[in-house]
C-alpha positions as CSV (number, residue, x, y, z in Angstrom):
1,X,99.2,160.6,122.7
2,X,97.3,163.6,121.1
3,X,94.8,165.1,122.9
4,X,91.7,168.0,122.2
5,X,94.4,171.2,122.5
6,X,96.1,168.8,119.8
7,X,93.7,168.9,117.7
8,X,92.8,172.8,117.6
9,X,95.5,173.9,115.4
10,X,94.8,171.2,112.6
11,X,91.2,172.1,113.0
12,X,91.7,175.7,111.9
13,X,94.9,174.3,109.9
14,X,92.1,172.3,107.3
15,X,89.4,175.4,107.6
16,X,92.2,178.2,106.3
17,X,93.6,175.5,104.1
18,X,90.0,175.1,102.4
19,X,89.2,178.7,102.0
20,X,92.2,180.0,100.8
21,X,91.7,177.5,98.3
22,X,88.5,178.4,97.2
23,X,89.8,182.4,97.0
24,X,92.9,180.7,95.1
25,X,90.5,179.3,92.2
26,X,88.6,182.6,92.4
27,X,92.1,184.4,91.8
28,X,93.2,182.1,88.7
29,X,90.0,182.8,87.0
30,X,89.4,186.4,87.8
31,X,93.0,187.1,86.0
32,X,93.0,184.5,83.7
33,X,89.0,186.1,82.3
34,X,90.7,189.5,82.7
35,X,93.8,189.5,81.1
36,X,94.1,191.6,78.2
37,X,97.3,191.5,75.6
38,X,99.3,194.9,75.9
39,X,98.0,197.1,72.5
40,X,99.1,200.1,71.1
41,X,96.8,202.8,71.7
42,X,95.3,204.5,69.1
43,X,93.9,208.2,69.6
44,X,90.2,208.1,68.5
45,X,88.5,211.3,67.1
46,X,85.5,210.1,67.6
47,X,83.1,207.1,69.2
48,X,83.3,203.8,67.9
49,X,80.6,203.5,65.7
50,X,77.2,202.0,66.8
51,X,78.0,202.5,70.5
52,X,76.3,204.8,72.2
53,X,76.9,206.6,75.4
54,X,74.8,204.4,78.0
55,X,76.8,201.1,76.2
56,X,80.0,203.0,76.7
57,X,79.5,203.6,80.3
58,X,78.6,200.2,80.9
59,X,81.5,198.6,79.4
60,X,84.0,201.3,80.5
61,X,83.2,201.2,84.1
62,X,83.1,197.3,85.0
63,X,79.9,196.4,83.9
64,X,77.9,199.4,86.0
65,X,74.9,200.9,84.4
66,X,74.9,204.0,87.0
67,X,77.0,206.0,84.9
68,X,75.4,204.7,81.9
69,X,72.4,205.7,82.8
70,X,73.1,209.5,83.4
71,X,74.8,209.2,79.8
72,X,71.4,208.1,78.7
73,X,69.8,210.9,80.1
74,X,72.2,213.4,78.8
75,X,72.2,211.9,75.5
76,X,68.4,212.3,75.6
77,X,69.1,216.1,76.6
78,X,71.2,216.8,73.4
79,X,69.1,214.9,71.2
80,X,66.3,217.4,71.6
81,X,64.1,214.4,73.6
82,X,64.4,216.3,77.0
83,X,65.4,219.0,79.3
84,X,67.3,219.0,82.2
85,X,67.3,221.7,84.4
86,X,68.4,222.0,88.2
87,X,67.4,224.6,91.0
88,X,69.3,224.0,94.0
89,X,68.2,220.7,95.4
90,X,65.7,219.6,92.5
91,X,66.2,218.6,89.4
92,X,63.7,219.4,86.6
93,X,63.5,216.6,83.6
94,X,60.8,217.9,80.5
95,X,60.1,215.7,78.0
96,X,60.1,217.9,74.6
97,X,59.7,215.2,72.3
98,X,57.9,211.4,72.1
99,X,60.5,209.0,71.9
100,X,60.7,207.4,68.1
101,X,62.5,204.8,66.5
102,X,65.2,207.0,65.8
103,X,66.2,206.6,69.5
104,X,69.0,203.8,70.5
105,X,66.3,200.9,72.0
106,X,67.9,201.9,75.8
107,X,66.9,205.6,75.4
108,X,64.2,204.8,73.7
109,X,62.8,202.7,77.0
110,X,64.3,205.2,79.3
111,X,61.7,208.0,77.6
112,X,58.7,205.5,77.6
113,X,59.0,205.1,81.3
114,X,60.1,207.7,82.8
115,X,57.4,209.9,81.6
116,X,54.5,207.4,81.7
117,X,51.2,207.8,81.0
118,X,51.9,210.4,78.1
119,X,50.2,213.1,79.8
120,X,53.0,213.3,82.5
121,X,55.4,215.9,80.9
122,X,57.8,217.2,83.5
123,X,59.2,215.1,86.3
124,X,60.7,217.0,89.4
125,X,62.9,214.8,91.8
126,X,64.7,214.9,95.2
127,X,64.9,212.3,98.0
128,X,61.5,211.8,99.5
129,X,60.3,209.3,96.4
130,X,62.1,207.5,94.4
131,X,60.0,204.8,92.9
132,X,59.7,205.9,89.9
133,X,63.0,206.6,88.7
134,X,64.3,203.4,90.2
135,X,61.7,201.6,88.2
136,X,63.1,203.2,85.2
137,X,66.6,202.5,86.2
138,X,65.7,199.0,86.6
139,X,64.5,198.3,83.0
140,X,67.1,200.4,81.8
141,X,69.5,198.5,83.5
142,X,67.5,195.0,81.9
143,X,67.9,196.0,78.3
144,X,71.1,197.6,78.6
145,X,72.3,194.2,80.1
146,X,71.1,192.4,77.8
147,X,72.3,194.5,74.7
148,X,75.9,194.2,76.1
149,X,75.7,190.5,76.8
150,X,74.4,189.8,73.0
151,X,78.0,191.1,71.9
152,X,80.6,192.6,74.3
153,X,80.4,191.1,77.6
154,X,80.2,187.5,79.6
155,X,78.7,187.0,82.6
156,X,80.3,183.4,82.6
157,X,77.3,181.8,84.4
158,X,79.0,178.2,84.0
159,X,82.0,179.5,86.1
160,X,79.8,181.0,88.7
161,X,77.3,178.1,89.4
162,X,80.8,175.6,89.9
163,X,82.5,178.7,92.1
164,X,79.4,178.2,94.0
165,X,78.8,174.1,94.0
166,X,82.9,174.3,95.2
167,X,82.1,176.6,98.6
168,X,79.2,174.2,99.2
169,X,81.3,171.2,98.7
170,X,83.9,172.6,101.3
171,X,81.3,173.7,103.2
172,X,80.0,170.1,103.7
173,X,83.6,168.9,104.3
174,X,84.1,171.2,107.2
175,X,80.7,170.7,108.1
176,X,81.1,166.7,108.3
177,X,84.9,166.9,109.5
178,X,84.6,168.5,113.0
179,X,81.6,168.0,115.6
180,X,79.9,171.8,114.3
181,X,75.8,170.9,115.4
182,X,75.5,170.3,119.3
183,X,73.4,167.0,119.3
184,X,71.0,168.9,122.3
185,X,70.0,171.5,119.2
186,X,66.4,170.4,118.0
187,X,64.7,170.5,114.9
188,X,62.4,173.9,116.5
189,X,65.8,176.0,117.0
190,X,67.1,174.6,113.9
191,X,64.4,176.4,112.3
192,X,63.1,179.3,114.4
193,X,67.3,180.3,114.0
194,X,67.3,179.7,110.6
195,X,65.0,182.6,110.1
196,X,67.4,184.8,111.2
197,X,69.8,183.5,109.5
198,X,68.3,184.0,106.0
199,X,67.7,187.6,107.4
200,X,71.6,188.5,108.5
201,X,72.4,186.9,104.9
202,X,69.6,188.7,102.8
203,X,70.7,191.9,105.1
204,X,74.9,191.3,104.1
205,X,73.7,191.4,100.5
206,X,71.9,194.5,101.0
207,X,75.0,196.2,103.0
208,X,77.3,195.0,99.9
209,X,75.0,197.4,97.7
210,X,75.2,199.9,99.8
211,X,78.6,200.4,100.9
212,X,79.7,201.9,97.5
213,X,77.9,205.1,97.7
214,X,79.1,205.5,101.4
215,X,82.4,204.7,100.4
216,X,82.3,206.9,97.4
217,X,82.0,209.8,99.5
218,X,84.8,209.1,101.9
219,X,87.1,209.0,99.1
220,X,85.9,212.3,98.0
221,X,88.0,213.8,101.3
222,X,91.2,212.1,99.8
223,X,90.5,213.5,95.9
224,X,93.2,215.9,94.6
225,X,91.7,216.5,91.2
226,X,89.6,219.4,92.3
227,X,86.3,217.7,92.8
228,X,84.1,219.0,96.2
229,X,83.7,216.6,98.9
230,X,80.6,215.0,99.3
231,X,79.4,215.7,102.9
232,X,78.4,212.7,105.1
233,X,74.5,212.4,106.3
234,X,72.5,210.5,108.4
235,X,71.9,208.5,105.5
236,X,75.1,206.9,105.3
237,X,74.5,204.9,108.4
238,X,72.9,202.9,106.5
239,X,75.5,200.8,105.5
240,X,76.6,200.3,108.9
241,X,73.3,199.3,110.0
242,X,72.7,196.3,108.0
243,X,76.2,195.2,108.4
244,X,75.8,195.0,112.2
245,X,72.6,192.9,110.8
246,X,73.8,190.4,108.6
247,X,76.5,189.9,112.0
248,X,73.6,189.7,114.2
249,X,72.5,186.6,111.5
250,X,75.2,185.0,111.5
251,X,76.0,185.3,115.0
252,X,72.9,183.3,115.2
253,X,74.5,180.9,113.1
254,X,77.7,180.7,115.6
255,X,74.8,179.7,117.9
256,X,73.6,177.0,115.8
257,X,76.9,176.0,115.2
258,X,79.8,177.0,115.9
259,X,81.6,180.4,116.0
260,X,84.9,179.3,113.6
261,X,82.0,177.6,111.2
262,X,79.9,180.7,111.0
263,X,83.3,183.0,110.2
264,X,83.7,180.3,107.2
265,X,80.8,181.0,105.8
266,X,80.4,184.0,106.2
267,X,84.4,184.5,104.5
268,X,82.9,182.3,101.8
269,X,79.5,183.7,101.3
270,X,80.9,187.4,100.8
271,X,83.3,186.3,98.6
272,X,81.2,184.4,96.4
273,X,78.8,187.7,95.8
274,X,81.5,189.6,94.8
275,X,83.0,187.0,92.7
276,X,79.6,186.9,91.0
277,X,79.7,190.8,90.0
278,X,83.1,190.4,89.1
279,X,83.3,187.4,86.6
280,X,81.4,189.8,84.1
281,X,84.4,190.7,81.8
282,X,84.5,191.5,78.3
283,X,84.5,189.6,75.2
284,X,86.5,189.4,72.3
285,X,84.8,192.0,70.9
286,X,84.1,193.9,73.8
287,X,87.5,194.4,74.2
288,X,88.3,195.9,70.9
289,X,85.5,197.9,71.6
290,X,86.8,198.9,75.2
291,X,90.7,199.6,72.7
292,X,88.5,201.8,71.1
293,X,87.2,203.9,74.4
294,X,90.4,203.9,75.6
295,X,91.8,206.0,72.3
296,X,88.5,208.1,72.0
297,X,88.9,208.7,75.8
298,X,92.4,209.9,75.8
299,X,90.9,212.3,73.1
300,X,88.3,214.0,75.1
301,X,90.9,214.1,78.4
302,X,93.1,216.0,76.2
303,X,90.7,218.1,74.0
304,X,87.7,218.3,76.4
305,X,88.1,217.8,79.5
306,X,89.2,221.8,81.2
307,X,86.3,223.2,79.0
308,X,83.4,220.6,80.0
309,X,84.9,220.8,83.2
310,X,84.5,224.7,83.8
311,X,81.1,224.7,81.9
312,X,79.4,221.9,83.7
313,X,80.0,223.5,87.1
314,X,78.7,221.8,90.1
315,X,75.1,222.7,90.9
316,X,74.0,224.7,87.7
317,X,72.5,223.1,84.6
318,X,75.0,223.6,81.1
319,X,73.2,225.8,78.4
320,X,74.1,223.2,76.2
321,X,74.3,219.2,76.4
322,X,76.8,218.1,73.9
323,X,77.1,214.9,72.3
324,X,80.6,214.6,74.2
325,X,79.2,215.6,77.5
326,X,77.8,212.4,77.3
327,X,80.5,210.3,76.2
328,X,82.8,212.6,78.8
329,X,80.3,211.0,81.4
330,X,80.2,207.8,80.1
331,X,84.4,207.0,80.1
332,X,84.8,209.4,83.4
333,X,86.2,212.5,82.0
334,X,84.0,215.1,83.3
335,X,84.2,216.0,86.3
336,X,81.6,218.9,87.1
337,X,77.8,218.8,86.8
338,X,77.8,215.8,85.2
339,X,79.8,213.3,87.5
340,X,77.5,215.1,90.3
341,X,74.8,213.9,89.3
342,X,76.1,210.4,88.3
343,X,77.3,209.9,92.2
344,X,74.0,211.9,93.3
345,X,71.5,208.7,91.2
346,X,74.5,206.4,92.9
347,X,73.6,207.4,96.2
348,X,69.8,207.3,95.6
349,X,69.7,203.8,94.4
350,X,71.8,202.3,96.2
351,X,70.4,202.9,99.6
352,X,66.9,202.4,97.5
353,X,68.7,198.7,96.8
354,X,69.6,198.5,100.2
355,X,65.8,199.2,101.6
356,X,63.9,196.7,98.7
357,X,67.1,193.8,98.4
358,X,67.5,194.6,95.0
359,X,67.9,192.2,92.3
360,X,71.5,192.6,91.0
361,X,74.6,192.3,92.0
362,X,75.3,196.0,91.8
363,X,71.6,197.8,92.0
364,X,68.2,196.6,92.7
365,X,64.9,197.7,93.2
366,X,62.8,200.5,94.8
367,X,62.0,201.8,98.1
368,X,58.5,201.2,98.5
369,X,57.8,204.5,99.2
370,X,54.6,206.4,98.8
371,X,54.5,207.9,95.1
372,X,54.0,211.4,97.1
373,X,51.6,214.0,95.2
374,X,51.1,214.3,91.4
375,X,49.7,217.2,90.8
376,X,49.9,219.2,87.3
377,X,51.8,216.2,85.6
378,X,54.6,216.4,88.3
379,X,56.3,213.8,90.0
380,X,58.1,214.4,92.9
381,X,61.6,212.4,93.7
382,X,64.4,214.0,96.0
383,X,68.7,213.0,95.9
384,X,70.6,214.1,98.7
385,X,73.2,216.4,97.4
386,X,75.9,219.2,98.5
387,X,73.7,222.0,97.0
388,X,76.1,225.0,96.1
389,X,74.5,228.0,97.7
């Protein structure tokens, strides 16, 4: 006769049954959306026509727009728009021109923003405000989105709405299979919990965004390719703050219900967010235009790379922006000034992501800081960074 220490093993027998399901689907369509047929590759001399840096980045590096953006900038810098310029721990951005239609419609944007109203000619930034150049991140991010998707990329929202209807239908089937609400809980703890619930969850979201730039620099200890390490701060606790809140939230949960039920979704509720980001894959045509990187890529690697690379040291501002220092950005292939401050605007906004919760997948919002001073048409905003002395 079966009894309860019977039953155990097919209990968590049907809940790792269900969820390795669910990751199974996720697999099958993750490689069947990404698999690309083998090509030969063809050096390219220059960019593929009619894509700029910023849609470069974004295509080249999974859909990101951090990279991108610094491309944008950069582009803006050798275009004659703007000036970059760093001393030690601030970076300096003049605007030297008003943007016109000559500018791509994503630099054009970037321009308008960043130095709005008109008066404001020189923005100054470090890590004690960050507002605005989130908020122009976050419309650059918008259009540049948007662009991409017209064309060159998928975000196969059809997939991701029945991904998600599936964990909520196996939710319900755990839910309903095994005793999981204690029939003493009342409607007042369903709900005074549940409010920490939503709070663990919106936090786990949060520490998703914010892991990367953490992450980023611990893998700058294991680089061999020359690069400095990235030194960790205070700041990256971050991360590991809101993770031990979204656990606190659904701990609450295993309170609620039960602890096995709150693992489940938890497993399934992580896993769904990054199956979100990562459903984003190219098109038809966004893979012969990603062919195209690949070949123009290998060119600057071979032809660019050493020079940009002892130009664009660490810390100190290049005399010149080129139109391949931003295209050397964009596809990863410098790895001086450039990809500093590509994982210094990483750093800032993501943890400003992780404050505000954001509203994407990979970057959100600002820190609701105060703006700070603006005095003389200056505008304050401060990025941690390993500041070469």
């Amino acid at each position: 006769m079966p009894t309860a220490s019977d039953a155990v093993p097919s209990v968590f027998s049907n809940d790792l049954i269900s969820v390795a399901f669910v990751f199974a689907v996720y697999t099958v369509i993750l490689v069947a959306l990404r698999w690309e047929p083998k090509s030969v590759q063809v050096t390219q001399y220059s960019p593929p026509e009619g894509i700029t840096p910023s849609l470069a980045g974004y295509l080249w590096n999974g859909c990101t727009c951090e990279r991108a953006f610094v491309s944008c900038l950069i582009s803006l810098g050798w275009r004659g728009y703007l000036q970059i310029q760093q001393n030690r721990e601030w970076y300096i951005v003049k605007k030297l021109r008003e943007p016109d239609s000559a500018l791509p419609s994503e630099e054009f944007l970037t321009l308008s923003t960043l130095f709005f109203p008109e008066s404001i000619r020189i923005y100054k930034f470090n890590s004690r405000d960050c507002t605005l150049i989130v908020e122009t991140y976050q419309k650059f991010r918008v259009a540049l989105t948007d662009i991409a998707e017209s064309d060159f990329v998928s975000a196969h929202a059809p997939i991701w709405y029945c991904s998600l209807a599936l964990s909520v239908a196996v939710l319900i089937f755990l839910f309903h299979s095994t005793q999981v609400l204690s029939e003493e809980v009342s409607i007042a703890s369903i709900i005074y919990l549940g409010a920490f619930i939503a709070v663990g969850a919106s936090a786990c979201v949060a520490a998703l965004r914010a892991w990367p730039a953490t992450l980023q620099k611990l893998a700058s200890y294991f680089r061999r390719d020359g690069r400095p390490r990235r030194p960790l701060e205070a700041v990256d606790l971050t991360p590991i703050v809101l993770t031990a809140s979204s656990l606190l939230g659904f701990g609450f949960l295993g309170a609620l219900t039960s602890v096995r039920f709150a693992l489940l979704v938890t497993v399934l509720f992580c896993g769904g967010a990054i199956f979100k980001n990562l459903l984003k894959t190219p098109t038809r045509s966004g893979r012969e235009i990603r062919a195209k990187l690949n070949g123009y890529r290998e060119f600057l690697a071979r032809a660019e790379a050493d020079r940009l690379n002892r130009e664009n040291e660490p810390g100190y501002t290049p005399d010149i922006l080129e139109n391949c220092t931003a295209y050397a950005v964009a596809l990863d292939v410098e790895h001086g000034w450039g990809d500093e401050f590509v994982e210094n605007l990483l750093e800032m906004i993501q943890f400003d992501a992780a404050y505000s919760g954001g509203t994407n997948g990979s970057l959100g919002g600002g820190l609701s800081h105060p703006r700070g001073f603006e005095s003389d048409a200056v505008i304050q905003l401060h990025i941690p960074r390993n500041i070469k002395s």
